[in-house]
ZAMARGU-4260 file (C-alpha; in steps of 0.2 Angstrom, whole numbers, plus 5000, padded with zeros to 4 digits):
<rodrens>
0) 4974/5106/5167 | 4971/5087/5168 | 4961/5085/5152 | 4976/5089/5141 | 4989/5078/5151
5) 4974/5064/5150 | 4975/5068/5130 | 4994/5068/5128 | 4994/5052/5140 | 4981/5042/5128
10) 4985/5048/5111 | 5004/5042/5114 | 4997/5026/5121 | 4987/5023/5107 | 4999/5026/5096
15) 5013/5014/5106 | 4999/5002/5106 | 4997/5001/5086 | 5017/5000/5084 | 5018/4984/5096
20) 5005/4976/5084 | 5013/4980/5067 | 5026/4965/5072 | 5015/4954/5060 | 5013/4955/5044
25) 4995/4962/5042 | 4991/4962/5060 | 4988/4979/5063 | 4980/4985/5047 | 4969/4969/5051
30) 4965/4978/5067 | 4962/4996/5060 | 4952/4988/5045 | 4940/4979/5058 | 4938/4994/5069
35) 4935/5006/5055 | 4920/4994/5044 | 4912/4995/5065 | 4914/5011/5064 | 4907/5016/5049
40) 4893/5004/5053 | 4888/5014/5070 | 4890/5030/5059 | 4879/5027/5042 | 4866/5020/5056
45) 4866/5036/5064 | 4865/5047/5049 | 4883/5053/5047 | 4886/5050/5029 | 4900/5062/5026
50) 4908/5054/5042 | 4904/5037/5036 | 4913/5043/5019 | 4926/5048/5025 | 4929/5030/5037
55) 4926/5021/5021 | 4940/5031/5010 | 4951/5025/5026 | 4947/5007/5024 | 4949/5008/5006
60) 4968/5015/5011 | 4972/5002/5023 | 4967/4987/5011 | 4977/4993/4999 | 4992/4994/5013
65) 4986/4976/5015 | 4993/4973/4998 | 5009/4977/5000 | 5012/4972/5019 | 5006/4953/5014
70) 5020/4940/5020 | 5034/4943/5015 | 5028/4963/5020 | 5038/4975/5009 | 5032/4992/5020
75) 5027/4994/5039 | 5013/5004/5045 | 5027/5013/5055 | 5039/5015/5041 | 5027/5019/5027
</rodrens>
């Protein structure tokens, strides 16, 4: 029973946590872009090439976010 509270609790966190940094332009894409190329780092180094496939086709999605939400932004990671 307390796993799937801890879930809910975390997964809405997360997700409130993202929306406070959209406020800049290009702050959270930033973020997510920088996580993800460390993430894909740690999975091609393991062996996961699918999962490292499937990170780097994220990346590719969020820098062409970064286009549009360059200053002055014309879409929101929360709007688009």
């Amino acid at each position: 029973m307390f796993f799937p509270l801890l879930t809910f609790f975390m997964t809405v966190s997360i997700v409130n946590a993202i929306n406070i940094t959209d406020g800049l332009d290009g702050l959270a894409g930033g973020l997510m872009s920088i996580i993800l190329l460390i993430l894909a780092i740690v999975l091609f180094v393991n062996g996961t090439y699918l999962a490292t496939t499937l990170v780097g086709i994220l990346v590719a999605c969020l820098v062409a976010f970064m286009f549009f939400n360059i200053n002055p932004a014309k879409i929101f990671m929360g709007d688009s």
